[in-house]
N, C-alpha and C positions, 0 to 999 in steps of 0.2 A: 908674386906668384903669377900674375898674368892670366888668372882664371883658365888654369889649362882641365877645360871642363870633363876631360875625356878621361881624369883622374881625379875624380871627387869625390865620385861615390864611393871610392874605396875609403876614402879620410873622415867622411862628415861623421861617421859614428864615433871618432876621437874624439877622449875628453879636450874639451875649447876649442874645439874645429869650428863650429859653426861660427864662435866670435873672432876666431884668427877671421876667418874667412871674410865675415862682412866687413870688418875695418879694410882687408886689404881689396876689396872690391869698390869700399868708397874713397880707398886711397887714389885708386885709379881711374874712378868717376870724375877727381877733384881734376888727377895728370890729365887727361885729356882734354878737359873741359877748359884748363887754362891754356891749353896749346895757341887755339886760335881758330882749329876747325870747326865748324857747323856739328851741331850732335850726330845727325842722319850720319855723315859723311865718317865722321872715324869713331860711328861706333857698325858701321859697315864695316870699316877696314879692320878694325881690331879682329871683329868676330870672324873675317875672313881669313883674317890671320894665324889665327888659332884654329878653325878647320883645316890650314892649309897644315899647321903646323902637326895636327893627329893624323892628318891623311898619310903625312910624309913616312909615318913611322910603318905603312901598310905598303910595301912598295909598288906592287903591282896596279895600282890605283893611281899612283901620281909618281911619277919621274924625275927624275933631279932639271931634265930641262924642260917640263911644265911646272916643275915646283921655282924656277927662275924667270918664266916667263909669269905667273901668276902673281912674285912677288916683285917683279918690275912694276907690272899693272898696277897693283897699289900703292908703292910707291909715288909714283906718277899722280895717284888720286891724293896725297898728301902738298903736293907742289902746287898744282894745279889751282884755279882761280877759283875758288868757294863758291859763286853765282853762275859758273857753268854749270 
């Protein structure tokens, strides 16, 4: 699920929403965490990720080529040297 937060509130009142939900949130606590990145570092990028990814559905807010230049940028912050 990728904690797509901008669709939650409509679910959480589901019977076993709230435990679907926490397992799959510490499922991706475990993914990232074994990635390799620093925590700061990609859980900025995740959460960036996921704004970029709600904003995108609002068009007038974000453009397909600031929605490409944004997620170059992150990209790029996954490559990058952890100590910079």
């Amino acid at each position: 699920m990728f904690s797509p937060t901008s669709l939650l509130n409509a679910l959480l009142d589901a019977p076993g929403t709230k435990a679907l939900l926490q397992a799959d949130a510490e499922y991706w606590r475990r993914f990232f965490a074994d990635d390799g990145l620093p925590a700061a570092r990609y859980l900025v990028i995740r959460h960036a990720a996921e704004g970029l990814a709600a904003s995108s559905a609002v068009t007038p807010y974000l453009t397909a080529d600031e929605l490409n230049v944004a997620r170059d940028a992150l990209l790029d912050l996954t490559r990058s040297d952890p100590s910079t």
